[in-house]
C-alpha positions in Angstrom: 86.9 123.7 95.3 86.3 122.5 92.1 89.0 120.3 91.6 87.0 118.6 94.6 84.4 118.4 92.9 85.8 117.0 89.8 87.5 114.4 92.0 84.3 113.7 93.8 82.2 112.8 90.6 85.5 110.9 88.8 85.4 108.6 92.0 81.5 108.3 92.1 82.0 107.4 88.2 85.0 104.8 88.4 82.7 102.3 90.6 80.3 102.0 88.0 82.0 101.7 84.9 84.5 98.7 86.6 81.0 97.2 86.8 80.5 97.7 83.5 83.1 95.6 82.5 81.8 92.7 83.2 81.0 90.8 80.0 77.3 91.4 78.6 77.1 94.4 80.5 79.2 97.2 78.3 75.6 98.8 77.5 75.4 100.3 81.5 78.2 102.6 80.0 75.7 104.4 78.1 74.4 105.7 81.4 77.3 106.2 83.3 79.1 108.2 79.8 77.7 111.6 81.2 79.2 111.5 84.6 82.7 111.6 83.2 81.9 114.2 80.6 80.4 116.7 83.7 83.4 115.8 85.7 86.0 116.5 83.1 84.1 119.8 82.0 84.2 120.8 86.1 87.7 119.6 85.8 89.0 122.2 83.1 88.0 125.2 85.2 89.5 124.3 88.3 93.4 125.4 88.7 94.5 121.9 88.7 94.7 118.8 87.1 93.7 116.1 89.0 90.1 115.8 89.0 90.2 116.3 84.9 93.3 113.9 84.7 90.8 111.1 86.6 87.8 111.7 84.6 89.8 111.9 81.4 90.9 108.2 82.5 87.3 107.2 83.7 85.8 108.6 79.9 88.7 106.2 78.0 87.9 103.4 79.5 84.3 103.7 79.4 84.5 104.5 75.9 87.0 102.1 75.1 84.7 98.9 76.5 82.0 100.4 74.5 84.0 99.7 71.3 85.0 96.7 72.0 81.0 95.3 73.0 80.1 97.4 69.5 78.4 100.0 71.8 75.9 97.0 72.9 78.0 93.8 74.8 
């Protein structure tokens, strides 16, 4: 169930943050940053990996554009 979960919130999180790559817009991944974190955190308690694997992949890339925009662009 909470691999579901985890899955749930990794999918609601992907949408936003490929809108967030967009040039000039790398600062919306300061708001969508938490997402990830809760999904991953829901992630490590379930049995399996899935859910953690996608938001572990969901948190690089978010973090990743923010350090190429210098945590602003």
């Amino acid at each position: 169930m909470l691999n579901l979960l985890s899955l749930g919130i990794g999918v609601v999180a992907i949408v936003p943050v490929l809108f967030a790559l967009l040039p000039l817009l790398g600062w919306a991944n300061w708001f969508i940053l938490p997402l990830p974190v809760v999904g991953l955190a829901i992630g490590t308690l379930s049995r399996y990996n899935s859910g953690r694997n996608l938001n572990l992949v969901v948190l690089i890339v978010a973090v990743l554009r923010l350090m190429l925009g210098h945590g602003i662009f």
